[in-house]
BAVONU-243683 format. One record per residue (C-alpha): residue number from 0; residue in three letters; x, y, z. Coordinates in nm, 4 decimals, always signed. Example, Ala and Ser with C-alpha at 12.3 -4.5 7.8 and 13.67 -1.06 7.14 Angstrom:
<atoms>
0,ALA,+1.2300,-0.4500,+0.7800 .
1,SER,+1.3670,-0.1060,+0.7140 .
</atoms>
This chain:
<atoms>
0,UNK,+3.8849,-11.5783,-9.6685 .
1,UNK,+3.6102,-11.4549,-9.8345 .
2,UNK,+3.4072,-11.1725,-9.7082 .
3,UNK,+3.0490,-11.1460,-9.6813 .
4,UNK,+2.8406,-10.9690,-9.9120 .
5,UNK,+2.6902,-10.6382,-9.7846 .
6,UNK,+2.3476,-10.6218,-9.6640 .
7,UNK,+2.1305,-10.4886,-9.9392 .
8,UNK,+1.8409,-10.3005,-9.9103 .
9,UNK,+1.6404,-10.5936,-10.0405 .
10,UNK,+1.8102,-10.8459,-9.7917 .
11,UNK,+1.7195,-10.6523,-9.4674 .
12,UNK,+1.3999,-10.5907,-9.6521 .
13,UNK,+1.3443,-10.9862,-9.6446 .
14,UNK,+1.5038,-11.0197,-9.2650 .
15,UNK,+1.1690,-10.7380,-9.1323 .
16,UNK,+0.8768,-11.0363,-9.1501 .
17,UNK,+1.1219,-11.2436,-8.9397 .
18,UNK,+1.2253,-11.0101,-8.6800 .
19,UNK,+0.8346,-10.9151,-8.6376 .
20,UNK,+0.7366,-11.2836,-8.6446 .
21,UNK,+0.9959,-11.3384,-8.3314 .
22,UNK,+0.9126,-11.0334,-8.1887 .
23,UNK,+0.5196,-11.1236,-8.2067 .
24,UNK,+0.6091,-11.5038,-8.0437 .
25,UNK,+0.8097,-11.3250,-7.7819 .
26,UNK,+0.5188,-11.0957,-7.6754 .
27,UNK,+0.2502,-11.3642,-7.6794 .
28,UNK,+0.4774,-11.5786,-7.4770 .
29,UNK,+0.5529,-11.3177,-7.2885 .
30,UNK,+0.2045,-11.2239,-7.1968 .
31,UNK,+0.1156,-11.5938,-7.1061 .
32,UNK,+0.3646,-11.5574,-6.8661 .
33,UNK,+0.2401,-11.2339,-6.7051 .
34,UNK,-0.1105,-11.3720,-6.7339 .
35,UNK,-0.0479,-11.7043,-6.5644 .
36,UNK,+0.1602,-11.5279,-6.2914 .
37,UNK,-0.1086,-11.3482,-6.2337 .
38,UNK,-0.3689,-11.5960,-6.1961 .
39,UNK,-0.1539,-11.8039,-5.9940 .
40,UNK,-0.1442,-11.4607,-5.7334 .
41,UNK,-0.4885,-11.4280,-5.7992 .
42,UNK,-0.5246,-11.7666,-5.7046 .
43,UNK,-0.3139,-11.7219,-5.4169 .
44,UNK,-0.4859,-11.4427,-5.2597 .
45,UNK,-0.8299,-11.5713,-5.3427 .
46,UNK,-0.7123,-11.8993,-5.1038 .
47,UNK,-0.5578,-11.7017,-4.8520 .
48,UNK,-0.8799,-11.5095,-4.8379 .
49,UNK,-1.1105,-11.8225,-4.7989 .
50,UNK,-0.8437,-11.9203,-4.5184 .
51,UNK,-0.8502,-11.6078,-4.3254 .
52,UNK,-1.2432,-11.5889,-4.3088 .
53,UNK,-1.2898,-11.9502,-4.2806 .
54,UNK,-1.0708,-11.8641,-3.9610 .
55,UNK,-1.2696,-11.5685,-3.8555 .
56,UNK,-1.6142,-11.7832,-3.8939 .
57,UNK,-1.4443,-12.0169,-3.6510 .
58,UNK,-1.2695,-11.7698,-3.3901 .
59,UNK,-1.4771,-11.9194,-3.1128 .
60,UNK,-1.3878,-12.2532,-3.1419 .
61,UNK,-1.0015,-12.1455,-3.2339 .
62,UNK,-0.9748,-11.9215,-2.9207 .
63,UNK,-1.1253,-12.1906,-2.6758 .
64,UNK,-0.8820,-12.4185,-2.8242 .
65,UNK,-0.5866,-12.1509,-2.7572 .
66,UNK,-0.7257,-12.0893,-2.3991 .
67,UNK,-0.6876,-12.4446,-2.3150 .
68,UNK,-0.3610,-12.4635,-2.4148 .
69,UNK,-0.2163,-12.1810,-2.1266 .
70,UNK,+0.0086,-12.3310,-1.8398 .
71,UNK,-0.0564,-12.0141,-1.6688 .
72,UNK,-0.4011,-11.9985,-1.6687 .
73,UNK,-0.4483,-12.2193,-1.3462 .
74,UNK,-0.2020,-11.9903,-1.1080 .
75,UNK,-0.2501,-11.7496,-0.8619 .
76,UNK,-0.0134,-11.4591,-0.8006 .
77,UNK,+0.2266,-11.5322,-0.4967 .
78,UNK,+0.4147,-11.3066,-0.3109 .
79,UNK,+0.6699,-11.3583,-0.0957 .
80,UNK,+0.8456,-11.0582,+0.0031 .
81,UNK,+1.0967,-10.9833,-0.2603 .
82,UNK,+1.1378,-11.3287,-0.3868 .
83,UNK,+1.0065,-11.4143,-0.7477 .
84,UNK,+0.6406,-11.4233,-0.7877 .
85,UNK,+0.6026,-11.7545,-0.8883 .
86,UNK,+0.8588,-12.1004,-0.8783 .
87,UNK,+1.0951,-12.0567,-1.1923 .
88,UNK,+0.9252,-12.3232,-1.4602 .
89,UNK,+1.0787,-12.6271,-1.5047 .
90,UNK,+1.2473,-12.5224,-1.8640 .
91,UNK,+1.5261,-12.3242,-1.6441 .
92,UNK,+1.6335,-11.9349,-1.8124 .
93,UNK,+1.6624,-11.9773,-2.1808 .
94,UNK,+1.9371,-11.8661,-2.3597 .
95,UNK,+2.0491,-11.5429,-2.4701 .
96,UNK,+1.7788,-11.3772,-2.2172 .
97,UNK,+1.9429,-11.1273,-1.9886 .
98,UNK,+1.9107,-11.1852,-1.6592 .
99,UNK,+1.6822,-10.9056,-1.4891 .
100,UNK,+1.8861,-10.9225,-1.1482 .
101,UNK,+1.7714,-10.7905,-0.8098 .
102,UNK,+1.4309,-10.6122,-0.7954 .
103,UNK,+1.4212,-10.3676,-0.5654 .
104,UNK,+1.0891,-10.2317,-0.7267 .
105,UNK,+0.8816,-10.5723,-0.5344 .
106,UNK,+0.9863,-10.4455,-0.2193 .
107,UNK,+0.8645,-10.5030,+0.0340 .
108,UNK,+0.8813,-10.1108,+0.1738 .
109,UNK,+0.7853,-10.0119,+0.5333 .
110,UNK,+0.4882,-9.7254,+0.3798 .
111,UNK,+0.3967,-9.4862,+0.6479 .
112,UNK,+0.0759,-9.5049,+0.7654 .
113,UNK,-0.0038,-9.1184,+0.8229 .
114,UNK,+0.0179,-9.0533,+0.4583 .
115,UNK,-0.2582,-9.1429,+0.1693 .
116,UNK,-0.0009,-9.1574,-0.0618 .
117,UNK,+0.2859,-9.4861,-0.0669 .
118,UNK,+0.6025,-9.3056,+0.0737 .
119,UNK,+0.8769,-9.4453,+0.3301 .
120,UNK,+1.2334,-9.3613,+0.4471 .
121,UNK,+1.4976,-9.5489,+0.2985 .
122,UNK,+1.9307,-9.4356,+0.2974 .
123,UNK,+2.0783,-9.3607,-0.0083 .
124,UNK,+2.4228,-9.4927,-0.1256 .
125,UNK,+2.5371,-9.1783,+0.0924 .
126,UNK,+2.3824,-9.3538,+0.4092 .
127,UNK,+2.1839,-9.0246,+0.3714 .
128,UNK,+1.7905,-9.0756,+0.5378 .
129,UNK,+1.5696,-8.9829,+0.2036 .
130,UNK,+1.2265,-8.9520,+0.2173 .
131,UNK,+1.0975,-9.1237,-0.1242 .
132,UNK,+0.7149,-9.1872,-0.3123 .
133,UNK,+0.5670,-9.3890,-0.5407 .
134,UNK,+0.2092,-9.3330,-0.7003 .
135,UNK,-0.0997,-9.3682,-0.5011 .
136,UNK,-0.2606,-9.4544,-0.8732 .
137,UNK,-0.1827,-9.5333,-1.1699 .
138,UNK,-0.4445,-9.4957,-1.4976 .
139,UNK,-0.2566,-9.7996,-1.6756 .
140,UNK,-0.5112,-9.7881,-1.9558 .
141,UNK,-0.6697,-9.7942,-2.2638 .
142,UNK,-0.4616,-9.5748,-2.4617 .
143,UNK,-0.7145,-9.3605,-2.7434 .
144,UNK,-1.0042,-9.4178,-2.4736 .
145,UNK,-0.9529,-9.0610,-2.3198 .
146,UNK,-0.7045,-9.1338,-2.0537 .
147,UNK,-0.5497,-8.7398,-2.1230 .
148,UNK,-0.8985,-8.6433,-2.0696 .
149,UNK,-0.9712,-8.8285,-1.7444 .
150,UNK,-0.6110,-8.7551,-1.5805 .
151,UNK,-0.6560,-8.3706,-1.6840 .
152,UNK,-0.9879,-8.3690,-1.5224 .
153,UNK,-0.8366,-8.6021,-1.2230 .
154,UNK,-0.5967,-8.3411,-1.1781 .
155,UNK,-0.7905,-8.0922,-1.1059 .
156,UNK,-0.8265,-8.2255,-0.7454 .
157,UNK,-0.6745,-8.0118,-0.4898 .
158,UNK,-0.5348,-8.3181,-0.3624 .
159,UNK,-0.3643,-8.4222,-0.6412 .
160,UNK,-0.0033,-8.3657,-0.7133 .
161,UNK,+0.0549,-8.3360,-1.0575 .
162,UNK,+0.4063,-8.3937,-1.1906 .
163,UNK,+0.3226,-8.5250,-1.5450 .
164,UNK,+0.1383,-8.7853,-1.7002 .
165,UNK,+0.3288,-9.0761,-1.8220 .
166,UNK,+0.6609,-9.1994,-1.6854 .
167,UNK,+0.6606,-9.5372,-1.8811 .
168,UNK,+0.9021,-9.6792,-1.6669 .
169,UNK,+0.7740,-10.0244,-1.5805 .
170,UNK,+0.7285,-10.0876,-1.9208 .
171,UNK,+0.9915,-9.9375,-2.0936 .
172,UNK,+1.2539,-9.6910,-1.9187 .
173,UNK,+1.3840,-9.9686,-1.6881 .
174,UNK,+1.4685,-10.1541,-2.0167 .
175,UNK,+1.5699,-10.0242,-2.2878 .
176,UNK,+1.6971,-9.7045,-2.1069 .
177,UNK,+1.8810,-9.8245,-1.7520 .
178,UNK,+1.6669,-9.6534,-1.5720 .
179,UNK,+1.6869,-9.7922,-1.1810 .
180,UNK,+1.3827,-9.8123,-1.0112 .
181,UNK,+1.5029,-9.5275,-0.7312 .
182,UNK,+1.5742,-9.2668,-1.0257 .
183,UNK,+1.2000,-9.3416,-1.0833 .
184,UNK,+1.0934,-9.2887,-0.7181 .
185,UNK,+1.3138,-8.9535,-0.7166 .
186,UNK,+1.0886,-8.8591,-1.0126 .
187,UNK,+0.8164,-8.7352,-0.7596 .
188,UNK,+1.0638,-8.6235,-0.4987 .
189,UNK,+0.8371,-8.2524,-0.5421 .
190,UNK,+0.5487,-8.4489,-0.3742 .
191,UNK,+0.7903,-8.6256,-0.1258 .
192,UNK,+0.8526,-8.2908,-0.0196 .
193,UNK,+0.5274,-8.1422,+0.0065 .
194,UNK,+0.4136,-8.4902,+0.1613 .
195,UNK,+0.6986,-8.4839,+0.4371 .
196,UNK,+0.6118,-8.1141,+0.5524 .
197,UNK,+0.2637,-8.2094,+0.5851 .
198,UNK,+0.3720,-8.4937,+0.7780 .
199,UNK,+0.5780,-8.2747,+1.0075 .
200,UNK,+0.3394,-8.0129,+1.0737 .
201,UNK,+0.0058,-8.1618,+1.0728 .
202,UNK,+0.1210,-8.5571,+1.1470 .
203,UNK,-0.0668,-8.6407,+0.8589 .
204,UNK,-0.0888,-8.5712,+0.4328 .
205,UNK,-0.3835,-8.6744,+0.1890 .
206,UNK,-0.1749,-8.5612,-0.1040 .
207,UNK,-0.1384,-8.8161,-0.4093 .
208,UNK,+0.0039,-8.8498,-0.7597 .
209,UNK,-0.0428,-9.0378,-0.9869 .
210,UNK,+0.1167,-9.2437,-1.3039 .
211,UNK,-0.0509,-9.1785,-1.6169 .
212,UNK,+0.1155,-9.4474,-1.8578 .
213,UNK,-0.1350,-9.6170,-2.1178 .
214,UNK,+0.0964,-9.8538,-2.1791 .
215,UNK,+0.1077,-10.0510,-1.8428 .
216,UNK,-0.2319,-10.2282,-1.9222 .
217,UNK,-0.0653,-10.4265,-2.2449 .
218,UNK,+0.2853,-10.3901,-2.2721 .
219,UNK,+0.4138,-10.6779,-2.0877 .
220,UNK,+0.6266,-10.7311,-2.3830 .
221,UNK,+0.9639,-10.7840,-2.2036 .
222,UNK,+0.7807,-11.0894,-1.9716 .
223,UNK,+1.0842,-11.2983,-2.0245 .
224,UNK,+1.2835,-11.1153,-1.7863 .
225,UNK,+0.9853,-11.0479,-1.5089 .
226,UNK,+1.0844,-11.2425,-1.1388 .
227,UNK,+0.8405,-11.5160,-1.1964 .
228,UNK,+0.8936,-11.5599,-1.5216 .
229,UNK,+1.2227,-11.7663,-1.5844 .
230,UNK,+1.1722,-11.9885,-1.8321 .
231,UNK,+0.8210,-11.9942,-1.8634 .
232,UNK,+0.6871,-12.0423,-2.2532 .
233,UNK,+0.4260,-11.7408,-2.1691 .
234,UNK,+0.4262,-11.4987,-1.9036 .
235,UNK,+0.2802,-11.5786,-1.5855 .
236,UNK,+0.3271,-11.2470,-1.4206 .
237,UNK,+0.2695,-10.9833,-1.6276 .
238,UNK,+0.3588,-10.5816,-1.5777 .
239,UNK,+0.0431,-10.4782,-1.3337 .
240,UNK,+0.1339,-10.7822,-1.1114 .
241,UNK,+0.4648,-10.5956,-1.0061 .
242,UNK,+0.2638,-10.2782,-0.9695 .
243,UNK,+0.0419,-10.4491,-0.7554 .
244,UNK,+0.3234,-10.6829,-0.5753 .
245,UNK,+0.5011,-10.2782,-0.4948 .
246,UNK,+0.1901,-10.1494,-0.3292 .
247,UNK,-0.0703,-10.3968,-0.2704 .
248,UNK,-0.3546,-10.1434,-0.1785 .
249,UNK,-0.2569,-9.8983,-0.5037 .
250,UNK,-0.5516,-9.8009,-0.7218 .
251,UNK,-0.5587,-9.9295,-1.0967 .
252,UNK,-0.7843,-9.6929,-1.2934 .
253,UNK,-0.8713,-9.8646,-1.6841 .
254,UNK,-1.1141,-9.6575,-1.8791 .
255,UNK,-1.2559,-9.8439,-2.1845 .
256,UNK,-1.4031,-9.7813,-2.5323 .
257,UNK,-1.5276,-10.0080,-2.8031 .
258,UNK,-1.2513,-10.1762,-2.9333 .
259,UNK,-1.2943,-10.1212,-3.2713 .
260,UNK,-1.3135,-9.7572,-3.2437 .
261,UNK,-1.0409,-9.7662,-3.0609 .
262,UNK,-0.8350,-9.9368,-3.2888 .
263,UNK,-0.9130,-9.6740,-3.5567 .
264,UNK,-0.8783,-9.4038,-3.3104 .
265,UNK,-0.4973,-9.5507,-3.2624 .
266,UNK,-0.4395,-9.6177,-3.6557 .
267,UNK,-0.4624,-9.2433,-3.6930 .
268,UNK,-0.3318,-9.1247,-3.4271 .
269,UNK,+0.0109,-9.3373,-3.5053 .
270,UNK,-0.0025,-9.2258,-3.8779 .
271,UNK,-0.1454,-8.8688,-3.8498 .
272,UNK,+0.1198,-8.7169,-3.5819 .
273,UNK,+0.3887,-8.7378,-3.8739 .
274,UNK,+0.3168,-8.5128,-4.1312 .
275,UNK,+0.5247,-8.7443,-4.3655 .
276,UNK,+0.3566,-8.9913,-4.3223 .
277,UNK,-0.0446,-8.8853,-4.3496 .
278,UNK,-0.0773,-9.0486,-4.7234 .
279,UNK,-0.1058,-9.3319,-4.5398 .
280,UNK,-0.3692,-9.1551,-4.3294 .
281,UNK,-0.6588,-9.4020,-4.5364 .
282,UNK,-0.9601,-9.6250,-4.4455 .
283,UNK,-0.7784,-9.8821,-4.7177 .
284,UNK,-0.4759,-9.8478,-4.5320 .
285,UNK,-0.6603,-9.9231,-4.2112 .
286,UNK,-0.7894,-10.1987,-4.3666 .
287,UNK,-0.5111,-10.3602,-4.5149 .
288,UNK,-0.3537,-10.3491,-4.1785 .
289,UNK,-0.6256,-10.5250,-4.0084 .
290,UNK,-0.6481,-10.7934,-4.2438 .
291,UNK,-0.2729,-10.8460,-4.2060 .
292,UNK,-0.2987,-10.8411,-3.8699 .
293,UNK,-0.5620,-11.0443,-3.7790 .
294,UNK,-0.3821,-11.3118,-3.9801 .
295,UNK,-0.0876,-11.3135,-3.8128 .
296,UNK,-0.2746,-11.3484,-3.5029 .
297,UNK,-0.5684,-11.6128,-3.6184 .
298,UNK,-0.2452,-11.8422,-3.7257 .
299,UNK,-0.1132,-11.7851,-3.3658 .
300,UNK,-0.4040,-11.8649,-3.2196 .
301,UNK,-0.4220,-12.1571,-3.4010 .
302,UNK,-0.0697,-12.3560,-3.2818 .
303,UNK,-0.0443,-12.1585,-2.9385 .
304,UNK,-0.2032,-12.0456,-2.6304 .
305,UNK,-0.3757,-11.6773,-2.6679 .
306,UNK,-0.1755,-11.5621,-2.3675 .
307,UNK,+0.1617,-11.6626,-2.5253 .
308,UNK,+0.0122,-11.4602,-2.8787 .
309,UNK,-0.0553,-11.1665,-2.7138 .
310,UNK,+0.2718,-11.1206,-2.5360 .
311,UNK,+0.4793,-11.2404,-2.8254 .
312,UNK,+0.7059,-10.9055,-2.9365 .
313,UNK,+0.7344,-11.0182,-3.3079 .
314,UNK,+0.2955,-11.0319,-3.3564 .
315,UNK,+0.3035,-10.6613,-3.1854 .
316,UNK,+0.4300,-10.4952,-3.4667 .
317,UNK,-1.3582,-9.9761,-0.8170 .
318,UNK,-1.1961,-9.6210,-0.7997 .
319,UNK,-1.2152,-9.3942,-0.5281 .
320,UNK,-0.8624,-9.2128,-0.5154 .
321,UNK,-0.9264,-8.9346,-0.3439 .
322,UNK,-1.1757,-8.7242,-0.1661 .
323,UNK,-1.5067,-8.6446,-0.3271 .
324,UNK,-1.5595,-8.2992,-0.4506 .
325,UNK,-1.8483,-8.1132,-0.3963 .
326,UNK,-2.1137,-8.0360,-0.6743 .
327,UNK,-1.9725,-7.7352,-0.7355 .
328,UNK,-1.6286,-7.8106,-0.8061 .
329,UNK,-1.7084,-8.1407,-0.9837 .
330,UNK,-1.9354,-7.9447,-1.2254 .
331,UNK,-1.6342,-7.7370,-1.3100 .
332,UNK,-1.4361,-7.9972,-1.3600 .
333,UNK,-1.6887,-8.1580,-1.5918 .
334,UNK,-1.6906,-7.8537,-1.7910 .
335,UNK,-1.3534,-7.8395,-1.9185 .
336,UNK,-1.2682,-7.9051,-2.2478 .
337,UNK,-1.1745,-8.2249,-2.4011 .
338,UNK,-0.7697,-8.3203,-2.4278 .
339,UNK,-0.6148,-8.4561,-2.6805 .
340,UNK,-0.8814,-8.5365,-2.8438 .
341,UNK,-0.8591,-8.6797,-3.2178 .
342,UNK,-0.8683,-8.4500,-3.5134 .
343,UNK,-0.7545,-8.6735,-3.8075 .
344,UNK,-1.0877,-8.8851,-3.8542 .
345,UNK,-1.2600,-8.5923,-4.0396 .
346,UNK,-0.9563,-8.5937,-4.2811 .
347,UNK,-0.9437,-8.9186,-4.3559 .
348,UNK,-1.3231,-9.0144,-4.3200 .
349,UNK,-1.5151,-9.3224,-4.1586 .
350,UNK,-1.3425,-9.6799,-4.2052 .
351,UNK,-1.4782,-9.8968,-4.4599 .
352,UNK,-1.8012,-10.1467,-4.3490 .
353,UNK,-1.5758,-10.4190,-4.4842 .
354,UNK,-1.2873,-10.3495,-4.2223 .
355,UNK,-1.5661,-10.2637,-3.9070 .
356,UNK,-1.7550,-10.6167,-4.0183 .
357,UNK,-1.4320,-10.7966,-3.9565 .
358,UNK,-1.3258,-10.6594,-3.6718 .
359,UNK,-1.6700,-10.7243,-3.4999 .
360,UNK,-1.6431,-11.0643,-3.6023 .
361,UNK,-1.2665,-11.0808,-3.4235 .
362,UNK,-1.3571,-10.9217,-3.1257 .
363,UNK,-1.7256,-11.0079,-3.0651 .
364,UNK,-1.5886,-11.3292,-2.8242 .
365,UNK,-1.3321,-11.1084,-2.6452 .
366,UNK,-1.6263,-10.8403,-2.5969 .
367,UNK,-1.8552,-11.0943,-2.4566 .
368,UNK,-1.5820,-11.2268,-2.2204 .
369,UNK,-1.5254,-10.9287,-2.0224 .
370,UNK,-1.8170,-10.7877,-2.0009 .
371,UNK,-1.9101,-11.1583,-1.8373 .
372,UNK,-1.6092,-11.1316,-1.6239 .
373,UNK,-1.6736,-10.7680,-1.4552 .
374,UNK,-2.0590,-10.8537,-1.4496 .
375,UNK,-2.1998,-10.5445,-1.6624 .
376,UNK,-2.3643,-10.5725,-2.0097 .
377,UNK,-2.2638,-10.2154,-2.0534 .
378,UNK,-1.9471,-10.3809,-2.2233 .
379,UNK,-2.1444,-10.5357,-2.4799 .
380,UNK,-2.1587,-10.1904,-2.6631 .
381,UNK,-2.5380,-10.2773,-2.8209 .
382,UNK,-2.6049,-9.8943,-2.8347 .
383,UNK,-2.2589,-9.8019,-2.9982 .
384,UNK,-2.2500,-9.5558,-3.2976 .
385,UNK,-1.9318,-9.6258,-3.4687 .
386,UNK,-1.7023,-9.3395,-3.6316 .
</atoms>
């Protein structure tokens, strides 16, 4: 065999305008790749933002579209003792939901009449007589509107019993954490107590507490496995109806805000509490996440009912409770300071017009709902100065 001959200087010398001449073809191709990938994203994202405000320009007709299309929307809440709330729909349990089981929560409980506050006398599993309570109230809502504030203030009653704002068990201890609806009634066993003594020295108690979860007013989230609810495609009975269906004369306190303050209000709330996470803590963060978002939810809207979007898990990434107070007193009370009030918005500065133009456009429909529905133009917001 015979071997090669060496590589001279002059023959790599010749090979150099090659390898730059493939190198050059390489690059250019290479860059016509890039570029085209690029304009196809470009063109991508340019179509899915026609798409998404073509939707938004057409959010009334989607949503009355999407209202029309609720099986619920025609029923009334029934209650029959402790029976479910509503016949089980005709589609049976589906599979692979657990089933809920007894709920002892609906009641019915024999409430004595000398107290202000729902309490009654029920035996343990020792057969022992216990005297047990459930809230008078509960301030279910709108979380970021000042609920801390109100049920501070609130608290200041001498009246009121306070054991601590939020218990979160309709809407999330009896899930995900076993809690049984007894271990929540022996969470205000203090006013039980204080209750009872009245009760036995004066026949009679105006004490109340009350149940300061946010939550309650949205997070219906687990619906599937609400008595009422068996194989319904959207929840029919929702978390205040078994409030309501456990004391049908308890006192629902919402306090509202312009939703999309309150949105932004929440968006730093959720990323500012974790130091780790405050680069985030952005108006272009905000707004990315409302785009995304509203999306999802506009697409929803589009194939099902709003009722079934708003309760679907995988899109969620008149009040006169207790005596009045005098002028004096409710002047003080007035004059405390704010709680929990927001401190991140200075840090992070206003939202972007942009971001508050869309979500005007989303909610303006929802915003002229309610305010038709409770009968006060106050809910239109006209005079609101955004943040």
């Amino acid at each position: 065999m015979v071997a090669p001959p060496p590589v001279t200087r002059m023959g790599m010398g010749r090979l150099w305008p090659r390898v730059v001449a493939t190198c050059l073809v390489v690059f250019v191709l290479l860059t016509l790749y890039i570029s085209d990938r690029y304009q196809l994203r470009h063109n991508l994202f340019s179509l899915r933002k026609d798409n998404f405000q073509r939707d938004l320009d057409h959010i009334d007709d989607i949503l009355e579209v999407s209202y029309a299309r609720s099986p619920a929307a025609p029923h009334r809440d029934k209650f029959v003792g402790s029976k479910p709330l509503f016949p089980p729909c005709e589609n049976g349990i589906p599979p692979g939901i657990p089933a809920w089981g007894p709920n002892p929560h609906l009641g019915p409980f024999n409430f004595s009449n000398k107290s202000k506050n729902p309490c009654w006398y029920q035996r343990n599993s020792d057969e022992e007589l216990q005297f047990l309570c459930v809230p008078y109230g509960f301030l279910a809502g709108i979380s970021k509107s000042g609920t801390s504030d109100l049920f501070f203030r609130i608290s200041k009653h001498p009246d009121f019993i306070n054991i601590k704002k939020e218990f979160h068990w309709f809407d999330r201890e009896r899930y995900y954490y076993n809690s049984t609806f007894f271990q929540y009634a022996n969470s205000f066993q203090g006013l039980a107590e204080q209750i009872e003594n009245d009760l036995q020295t004066s026949g009679k108690s105006q004490k109340i507490t009350m149940d300061g979860s946010p939550s309650y007013f949205y997070d219906s989230y687990e619906w599937l496995r609400f008595s009422g609810n068996e194989g319904c495609s959207e929840p029919r009975v929702i978390l205040p109806s078994h409030i309501y269906h456990l004391n049908p004369r308890v006192k629902i306190i919402l306090i509202f805000r312009h939703p999309v303050q309150r949105l932004y209000s929440r968006f730093l709330f959720d990323w500012g509490r974790n130091k780790s996470c405050q680069t985030y803590l952005t108006p272009e963060k905000f707004h990315e996440d409302v785009v995304d978002g509203l999306e999802k939810f506009l697409t929803c809207f589009k194939s099902q009912s709003l009722r079934y979007c708003v309760y679907d898990k995988t899109l969620r990434d008149s009040v006169n409770m207790v005596e009045p107070l005098d002028h004096a007193k409710m002047t003080w009370v007035l004059a405390q300071q704010p709680k929990n009030k927001g401190v991140h918005t200075v840090s992070a500065g206003p939202m972007l017009p942009e971001t508050r133009k869309i979500l005007e456009t989303f909610y303006k429909p929802f915003i002229q709902r309610f305010a038709s529905m409770v009968g006060d133009d106050k809910f239109l917001w006209k005079d609101n100065v955004y943040i």
